[in-house]
ZAMARGU-4260 file (C-alpha; in steps of 0.2 Angstrom, whole numbers, plus 5000, padded with zeros to 4 digits):
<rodrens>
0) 5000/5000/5000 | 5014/5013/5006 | 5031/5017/4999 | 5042/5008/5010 | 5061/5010/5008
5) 5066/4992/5000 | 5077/4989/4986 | 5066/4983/4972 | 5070/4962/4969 | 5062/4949/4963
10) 5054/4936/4976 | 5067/4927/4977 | 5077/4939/4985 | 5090/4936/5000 | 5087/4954/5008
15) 5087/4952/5026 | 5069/4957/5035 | 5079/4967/5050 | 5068/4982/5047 | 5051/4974/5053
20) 5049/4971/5070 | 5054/4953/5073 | 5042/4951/5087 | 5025/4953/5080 | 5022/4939/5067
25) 5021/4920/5067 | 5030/4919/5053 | 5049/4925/5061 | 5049/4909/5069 | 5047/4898/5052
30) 5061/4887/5046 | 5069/4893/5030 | 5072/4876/5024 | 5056/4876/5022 | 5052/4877/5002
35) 5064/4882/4991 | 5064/4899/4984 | 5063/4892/4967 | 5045/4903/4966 | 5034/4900/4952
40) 5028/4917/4950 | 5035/4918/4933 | 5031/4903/4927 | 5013/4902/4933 | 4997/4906/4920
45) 4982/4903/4931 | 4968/4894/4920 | 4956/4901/4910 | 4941/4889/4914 | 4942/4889/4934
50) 4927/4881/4941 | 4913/4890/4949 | 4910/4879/4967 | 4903/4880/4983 | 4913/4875/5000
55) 4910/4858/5004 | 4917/4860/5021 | 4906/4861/5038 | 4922/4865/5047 | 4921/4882/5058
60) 4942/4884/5055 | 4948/4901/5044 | 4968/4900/5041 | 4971/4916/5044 | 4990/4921/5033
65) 4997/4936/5044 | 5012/4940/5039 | 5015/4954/5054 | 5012/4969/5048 | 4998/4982/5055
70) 4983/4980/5063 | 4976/4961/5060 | 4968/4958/5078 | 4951/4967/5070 | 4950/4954/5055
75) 4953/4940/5069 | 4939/4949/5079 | 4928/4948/5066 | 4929/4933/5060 | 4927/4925/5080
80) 4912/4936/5080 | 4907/4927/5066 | 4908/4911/5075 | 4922/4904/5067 | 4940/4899/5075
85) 4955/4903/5067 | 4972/4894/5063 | 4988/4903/5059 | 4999/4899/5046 | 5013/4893/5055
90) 5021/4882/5038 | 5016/4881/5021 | 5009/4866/5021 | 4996/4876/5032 | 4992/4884/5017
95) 4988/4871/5005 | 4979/4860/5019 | 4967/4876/5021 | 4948/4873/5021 | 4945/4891/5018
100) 4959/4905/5018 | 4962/4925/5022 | 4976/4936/5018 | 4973/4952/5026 | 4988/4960/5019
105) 4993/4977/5029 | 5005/4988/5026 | 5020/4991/5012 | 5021/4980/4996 | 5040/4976/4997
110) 5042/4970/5013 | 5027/4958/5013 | 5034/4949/4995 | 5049/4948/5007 | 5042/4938/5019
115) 5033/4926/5007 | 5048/4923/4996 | 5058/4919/5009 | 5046/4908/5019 | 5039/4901/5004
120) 5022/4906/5006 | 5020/4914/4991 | 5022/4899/4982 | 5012/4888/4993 | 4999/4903/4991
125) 5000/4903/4971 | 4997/4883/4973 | 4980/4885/4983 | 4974/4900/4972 | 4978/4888/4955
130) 4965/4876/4961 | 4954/4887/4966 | 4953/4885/4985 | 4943/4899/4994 | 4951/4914/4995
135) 4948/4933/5003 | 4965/4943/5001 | 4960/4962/5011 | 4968/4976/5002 | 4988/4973/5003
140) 4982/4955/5001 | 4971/4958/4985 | 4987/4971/4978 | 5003/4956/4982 | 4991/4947/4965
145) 4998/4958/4955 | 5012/4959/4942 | 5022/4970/4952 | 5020/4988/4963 | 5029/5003/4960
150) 5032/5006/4977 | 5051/5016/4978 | 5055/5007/4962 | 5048/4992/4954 | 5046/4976/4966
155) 5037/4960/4959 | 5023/4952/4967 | 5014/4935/4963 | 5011/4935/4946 | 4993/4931/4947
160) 4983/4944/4937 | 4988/4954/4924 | 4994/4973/4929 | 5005/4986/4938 | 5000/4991/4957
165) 5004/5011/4955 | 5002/5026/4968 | 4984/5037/4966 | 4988/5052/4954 | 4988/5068/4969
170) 4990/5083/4952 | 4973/5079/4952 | 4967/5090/4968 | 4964/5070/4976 | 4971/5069/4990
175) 4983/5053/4994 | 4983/5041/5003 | 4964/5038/4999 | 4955/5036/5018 | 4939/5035/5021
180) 4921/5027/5016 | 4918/5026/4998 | 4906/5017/4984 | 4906/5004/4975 | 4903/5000/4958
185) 4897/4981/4953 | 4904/4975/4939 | 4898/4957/4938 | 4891/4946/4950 | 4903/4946/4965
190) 4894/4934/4978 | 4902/4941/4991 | 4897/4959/4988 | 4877/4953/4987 | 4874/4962/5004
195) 4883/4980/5002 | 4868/4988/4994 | 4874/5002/4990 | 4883/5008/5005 | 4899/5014/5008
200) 4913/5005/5011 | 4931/5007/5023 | 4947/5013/5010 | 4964/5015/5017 | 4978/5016/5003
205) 4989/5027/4991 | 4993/5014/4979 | 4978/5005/4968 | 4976/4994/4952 | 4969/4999/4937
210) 4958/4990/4926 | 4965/4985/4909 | 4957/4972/4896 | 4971/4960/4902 | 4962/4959/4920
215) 4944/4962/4916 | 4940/4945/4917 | 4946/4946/4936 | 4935/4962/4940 | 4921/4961/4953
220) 4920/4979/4956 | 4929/4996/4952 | 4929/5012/4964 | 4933/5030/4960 | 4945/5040/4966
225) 4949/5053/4951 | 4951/5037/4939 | 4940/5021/4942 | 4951/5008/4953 | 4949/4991/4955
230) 4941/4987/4973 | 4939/4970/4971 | 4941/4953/4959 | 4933/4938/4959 | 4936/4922/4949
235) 4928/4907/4956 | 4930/4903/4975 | 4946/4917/4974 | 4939/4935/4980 | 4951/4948/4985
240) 4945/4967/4990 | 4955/4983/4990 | 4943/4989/5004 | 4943/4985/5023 | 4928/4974/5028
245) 4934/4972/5046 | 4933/4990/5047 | 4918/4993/5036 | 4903/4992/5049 | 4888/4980/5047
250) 4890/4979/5029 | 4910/4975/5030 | 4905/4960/5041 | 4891/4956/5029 | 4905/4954/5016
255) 4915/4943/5029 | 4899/4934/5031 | 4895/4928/5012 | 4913/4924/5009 | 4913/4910/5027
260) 4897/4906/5022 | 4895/4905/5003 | 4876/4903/4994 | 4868/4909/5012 | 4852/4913/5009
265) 4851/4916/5028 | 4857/4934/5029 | 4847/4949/5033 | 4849/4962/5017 | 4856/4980/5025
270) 4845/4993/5019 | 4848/5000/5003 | 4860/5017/5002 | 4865/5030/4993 | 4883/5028/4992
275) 4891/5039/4977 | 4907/5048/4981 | 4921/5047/4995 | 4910/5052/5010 | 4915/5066/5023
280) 4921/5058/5041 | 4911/5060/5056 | 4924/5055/5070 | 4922/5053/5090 | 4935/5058/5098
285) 4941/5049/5117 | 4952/5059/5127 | 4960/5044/5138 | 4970/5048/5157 | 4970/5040/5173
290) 4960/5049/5185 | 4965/5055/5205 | 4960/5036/5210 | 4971/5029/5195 | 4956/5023/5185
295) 4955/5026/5167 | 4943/5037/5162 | 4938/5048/5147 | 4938/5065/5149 | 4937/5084/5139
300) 4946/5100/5142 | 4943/5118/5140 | 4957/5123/5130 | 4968/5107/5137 | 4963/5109/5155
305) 4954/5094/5159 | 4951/5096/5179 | 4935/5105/5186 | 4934/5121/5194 | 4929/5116/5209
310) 4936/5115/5226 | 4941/5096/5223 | 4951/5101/5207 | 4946/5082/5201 | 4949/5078/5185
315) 4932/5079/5173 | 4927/5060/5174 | 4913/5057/5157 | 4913/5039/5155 | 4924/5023/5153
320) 4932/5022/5137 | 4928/5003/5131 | 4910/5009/5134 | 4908/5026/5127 | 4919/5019/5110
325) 4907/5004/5108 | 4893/5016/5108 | 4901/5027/5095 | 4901/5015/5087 | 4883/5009/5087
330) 4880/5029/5083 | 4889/5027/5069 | 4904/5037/5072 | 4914/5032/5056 | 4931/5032/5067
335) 4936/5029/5084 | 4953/5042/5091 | 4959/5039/5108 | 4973/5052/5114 | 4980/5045/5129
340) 4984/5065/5137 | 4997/5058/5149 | 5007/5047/5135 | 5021/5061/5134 | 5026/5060/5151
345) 5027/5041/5151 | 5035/5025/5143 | 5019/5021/5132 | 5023/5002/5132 | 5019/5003/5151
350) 5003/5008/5151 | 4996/4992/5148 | 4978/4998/5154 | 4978/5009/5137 | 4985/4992/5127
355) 4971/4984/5133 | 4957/4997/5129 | 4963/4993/5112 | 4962/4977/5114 | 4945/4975/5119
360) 4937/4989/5111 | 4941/4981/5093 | 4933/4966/5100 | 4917/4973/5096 | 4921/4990/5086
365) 4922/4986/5069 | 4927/5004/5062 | 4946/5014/5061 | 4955/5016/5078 | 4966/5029/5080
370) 4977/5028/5094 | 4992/5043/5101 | 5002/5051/5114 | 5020/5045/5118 | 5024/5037/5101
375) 5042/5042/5100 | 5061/5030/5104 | 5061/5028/5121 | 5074/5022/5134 | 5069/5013/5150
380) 5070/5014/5168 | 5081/4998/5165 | 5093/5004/5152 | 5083/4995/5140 | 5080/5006/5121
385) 5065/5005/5111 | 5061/5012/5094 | 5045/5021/5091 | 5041/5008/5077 | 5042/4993/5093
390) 5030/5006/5102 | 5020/5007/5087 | 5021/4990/5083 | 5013/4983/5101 | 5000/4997/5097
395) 4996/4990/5082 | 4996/4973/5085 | 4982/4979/5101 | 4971/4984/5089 | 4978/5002/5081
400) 4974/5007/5062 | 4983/5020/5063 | 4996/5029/5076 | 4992/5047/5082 | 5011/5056/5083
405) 5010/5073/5092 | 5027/5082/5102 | 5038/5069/5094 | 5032/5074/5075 | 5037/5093/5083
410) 5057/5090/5085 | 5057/5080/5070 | 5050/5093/5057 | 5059/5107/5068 | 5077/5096/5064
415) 5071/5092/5045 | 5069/5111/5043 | 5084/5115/5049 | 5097/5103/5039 | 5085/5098/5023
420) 5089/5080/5028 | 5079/5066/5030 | 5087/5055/5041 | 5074/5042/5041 | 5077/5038/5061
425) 5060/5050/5067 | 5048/5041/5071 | 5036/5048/5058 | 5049/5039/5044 | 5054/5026/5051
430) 5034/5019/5055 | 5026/5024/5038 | 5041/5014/5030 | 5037/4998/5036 | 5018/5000/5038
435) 5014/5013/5026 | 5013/5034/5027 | 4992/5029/5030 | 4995/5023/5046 | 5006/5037/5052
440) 4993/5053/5056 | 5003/5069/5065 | 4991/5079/5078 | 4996/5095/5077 | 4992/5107/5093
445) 4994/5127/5089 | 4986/5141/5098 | 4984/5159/5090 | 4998/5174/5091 | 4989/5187/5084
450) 4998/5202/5074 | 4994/5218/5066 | 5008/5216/5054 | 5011/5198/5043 | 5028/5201/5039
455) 5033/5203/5058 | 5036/5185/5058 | 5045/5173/5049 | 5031/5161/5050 | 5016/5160/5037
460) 5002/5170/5045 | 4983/5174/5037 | 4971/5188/5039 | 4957/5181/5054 | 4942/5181/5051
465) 4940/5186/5068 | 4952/5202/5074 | 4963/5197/5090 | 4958/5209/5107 | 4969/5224/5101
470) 4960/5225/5084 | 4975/5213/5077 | 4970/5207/5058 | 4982/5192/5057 | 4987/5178/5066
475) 5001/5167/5064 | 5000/5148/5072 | 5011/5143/5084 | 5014/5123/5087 | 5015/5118/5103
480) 5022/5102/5113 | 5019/5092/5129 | 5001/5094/5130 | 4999/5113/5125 | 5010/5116/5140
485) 5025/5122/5128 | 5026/5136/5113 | 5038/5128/5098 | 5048/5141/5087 | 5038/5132/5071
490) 5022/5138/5065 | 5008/5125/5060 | 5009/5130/5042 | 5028/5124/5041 | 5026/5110/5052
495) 5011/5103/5039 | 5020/5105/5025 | 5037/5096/5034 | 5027/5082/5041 | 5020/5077/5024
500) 5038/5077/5017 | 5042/5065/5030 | 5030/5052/5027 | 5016/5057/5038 | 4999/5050/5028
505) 4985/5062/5037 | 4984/5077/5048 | 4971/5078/5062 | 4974/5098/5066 | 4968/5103/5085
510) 4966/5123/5090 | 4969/5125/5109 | 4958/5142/5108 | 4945/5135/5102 | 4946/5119/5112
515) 4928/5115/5123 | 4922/5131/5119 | 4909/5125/5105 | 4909/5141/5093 | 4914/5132/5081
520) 4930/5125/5072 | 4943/5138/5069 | 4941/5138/5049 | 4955/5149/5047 | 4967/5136/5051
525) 4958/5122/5046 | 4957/5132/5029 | 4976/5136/5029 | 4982/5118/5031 | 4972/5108/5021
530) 4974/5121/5008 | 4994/5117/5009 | 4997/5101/5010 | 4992/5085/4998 | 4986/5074/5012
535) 4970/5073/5022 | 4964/5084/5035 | 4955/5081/5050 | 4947/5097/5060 | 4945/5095/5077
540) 4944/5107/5092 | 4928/5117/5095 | 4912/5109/5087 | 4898/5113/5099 | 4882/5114/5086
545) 4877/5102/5069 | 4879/5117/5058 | 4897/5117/5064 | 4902/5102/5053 | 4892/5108/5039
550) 4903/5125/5040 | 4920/5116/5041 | 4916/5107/5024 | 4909/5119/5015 | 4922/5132/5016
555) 4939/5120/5021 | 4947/5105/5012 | 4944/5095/5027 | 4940/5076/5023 | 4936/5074/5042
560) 4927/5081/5057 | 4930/5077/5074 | 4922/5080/5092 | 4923/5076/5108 | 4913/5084/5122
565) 4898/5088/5111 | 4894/5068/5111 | 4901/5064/5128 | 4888/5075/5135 | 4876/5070/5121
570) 4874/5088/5115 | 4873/5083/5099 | 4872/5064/5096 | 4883/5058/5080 | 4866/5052/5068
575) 4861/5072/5071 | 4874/5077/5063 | 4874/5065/5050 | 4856/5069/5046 | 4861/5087/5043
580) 4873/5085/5032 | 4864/5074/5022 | 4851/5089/5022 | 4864/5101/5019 | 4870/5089/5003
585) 4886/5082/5011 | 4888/5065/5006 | 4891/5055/5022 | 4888/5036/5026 | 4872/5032/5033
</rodrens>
């Protein structure tokens, strides 16, 4: 999915794997011995006539192939909440004695061909696939199919349909990576996609593949993103989508369900949709500390101060964060962010509590999580050194889509401007190499320094719409680190466009002046930065009123909206503000 710093090889290639973290997959502890690395990819022309059938087996085992790479636990979740057990591909003979068989591929192109040339999995994998076992590659796994990617050069992949996996064209005015809820277009019977209705569907990914007249015959369905892209292929029992179904709600889970349970006439039809166009993103927001008692709570500042004025001076207690995510959820919140507030001050490994609200909120959320606060390189109490990608790693292996990076994405723009290197050792670069720029988003924290004169600093500034309190006109915007607690010599303006440049895939832009005050989002920033950089936005910070997130979409770039307090208190619950912007004609999943 992501450009990821590999040399481009075939899959026979001896490159050493040192740059994933060794401790996440079940497949670092295969024999290497295993299969040769002979790999048929080349050689292998996948028949013309394969037979249409239905799964004879009454088993309730899915292999599951997970290579170890990104956020698999919610695929595992779902397909237990399917009612079905699940079996890890420990050799390749796991492979071909598979009843049934997912790939949910996450992350970059080269370093998952790595693995399953080295392993021999890939030609285990082209072996079940050539006799038409049944087959559900997810996104990474629907792309490895392919000829070949173009990720940071030209790297091969399995061979088994026709075409070149290449990056979304960003000239266009689309923004890349491609997040968010999009429609589908059926091109021919799909069986697996007999459920969707319509609806929108869960996309994370800046590379696609296009549809040619070599690969037609493969084509289930095609999305559009400026061009039409293949989102999923079909031939016989082999399926393979480019969407997330594990994230994609209900009908994700319907998709899940057809493919486990093939010819079903047993499941209930979701309501048909309306689904046309990349939908804007309603997100809920979870602000996660421990409390005076040391219990984890969720909580909401007024401009970051998150303890009440009162005599007590406890911190502001709205609800246990497992709970109020799972209700989002239900609501219909199309992601889930939890910004553990404290993370900065501690070793993020060691608070296991947050690991494990991960961990069982995507047992029963089946949307994006976002997860930040204290992803940075980090030496222990004990001498012991970990890189932000291990701290990521554990995150993402919880139950993480994406990793939330705040103070440490600061420093790192602050050094990148400063000697016009990149280095590759922030954590912002070292995290989207291996699991893809989409699953890096950078929060950025600024707070208003009003001026009467633009030129009076060397950081971009804009004309408020709002004058500051001595009749000031512009503003520039200062980032901040450690909570809000510290001004930064770097303007939110410079730190965007730096951030992008060093791999960060999506931006979720805070305002502490406009933080629990519920005017409204401060759409001069929001406006500034999404105009500026290439990636996508999310406004947060301020949102007290429906109207609020009509405004921000209409006059900002933004691709995303996020609140908090608003539905902690339930202000304003989540479907209200959907139904007004369907009302206001802002396309939005339903």
């Amino acid at each position: 999915m992501e450009a990821a710093s590999f040399a481009s090889s075939s899959p026979c290639s001896s490159s050493k794997l040192s740059t994933i973290p060794s401790f996440s997959s079940p497949f670092f502890s295969l024999s290497r011995n295993v299969y040769k690395n002979d790999f048929r990819r080349s050689k292998f022309k996948p028949s013309r006539n394969l037979s249409v059938r239905a799964s004879s087996t009454t088993d309730s085992v899915v292999t599951l192939l997970d290579y170890g790479a990104g956020n698999v636990r919610s695929v595992r979740n779902a397909i237990r909440h399917l009612g079905f057990e699940i079996k890890d591909v420990q050799t390749p003979a796991d492979i071909l004695n598979a009843s049934r068989l997912i790939f949910p591929g996450v992350g970059a192109f080269a370093p998952a061909m790595d693995v399953l040339s080295k392993t021999g999995m890939g030609e285990a994998l082209c072996d079940y696939i050539e006799k038409d076992r049944p087959f559900l590659g997810i996104c990474l796994g629907l792309q490895l199919l392919f000829e070949s990617s173009e990720e940071n050069g030209q790297v091969d992949g399995l061979g088994l349909i026709p075409g070149v996996v290449g990056r979304f064209d960003s000239s266009n005015g689309f923004r890349v990576p491609h997040i968010g809820w999009n429609a589908l277009q059926i091109a021919k019977d799909s069986e697996i996609l007999d459920d969707i209705g319509n609806r929108h569907v869960y996309f994370v990914h800046s590379y696609r593949a296009m549809p040619s007249r070599e690969n037609e015959e493969w084509i289930s369905s095609t999305c559009n993103y400026g061009d039409n892209f293949i989102a999923s292929i079909r031939r016989g029992n082999v399926h393979a989508v480019q969407f997330h179904p594990e994230k994609s709600g209900d009908v994700g889970l319907s998709v899940l369900r057809r493919f486990l349970f093939p010819k079903s006439t047993l499941t209930k039809k979701p309501a048909e949709g309306k689904a046309s166009k990349l939908a804007k993103r309603v997100i809920a927001c979870l602000d996660v500390r421990t409390n005076d008692k040391g219990d984890l709570v969720v909580t909401k500042g007024d401009q970051y101060d998150v303890r009440e004025q009162t005599k007590e001076n406890e911190v502001r207690n709205l609800g246990k964060p497992v709970e109020l995510a799972e209700q989002y959820y239900k609501d219909g919140a199309d992601e889930v962010s939890f910004l553990n507030i404290t993370g900065f001050r501690d070793f993020p490994l060691g608070d296991l509590p947050m690991l494990q609200v991960l961990r069982s909120t995507s047992e029963n959320v089946f949307v994006p999580l976002t997860v930040g606060g204290g992803i940075r390189d980090f030496t222990d109490a004990n001498g012991r050194y970990y890189s932000s990608l291990e701290v990521a790693a554990e995150y993402f292996r919880s139950g993480a889509d994406k990793i939330s990076i705040g103070s440490d994405a600061v420093y790192a723009a602050e050094e990148y401007l400063r000697t016009k290197v990149k280095a590759g050792k922030s954590s912002i670069e070292q995290i989207s190499r291996v699991y893809g720029n989409q699953a890096v988003v950078v929060s950025i924290d600024p707070r208003r320094v009003y001026l009467k004169n633009p030129t009076h600093v060397e950081f971009k500034a804009v004309r408020v719409t709002n004058p500051g309190p001595n009749g000031e006109e512009y503003a520039w915007y200062q980032c901040t680190v450690s909570g809000g607690r510290e001004g930064r010599p770097i303007g939110a303006y410079e730190l965007a466009k730096a951030v992008e440049e060093l791999g960060a895939g999506e931006i979720l832009l805070n305002c502490i002046d406009c933080d629990g005050q519920g005017k409204g989002f401060d759409i001069d920033l929001i406006k500034l930065i999404s105009d500026a950089v290439s990636i996508p936005v999310i406004a947060s910070s301020g949102a007290g009123a429906s109207e609020h997130f009509t405004q921000v979409f209409r006059k900002t770039n933004a691709s995303a909206a996020l609140a908090a307090g608003i539905f902690h208190r339930k202000e304003v619950p989540i479907q209200s503000v959907k139904e007004h912007l369907v009302k206001e004609g802002i396309e939005v999943r339903i």
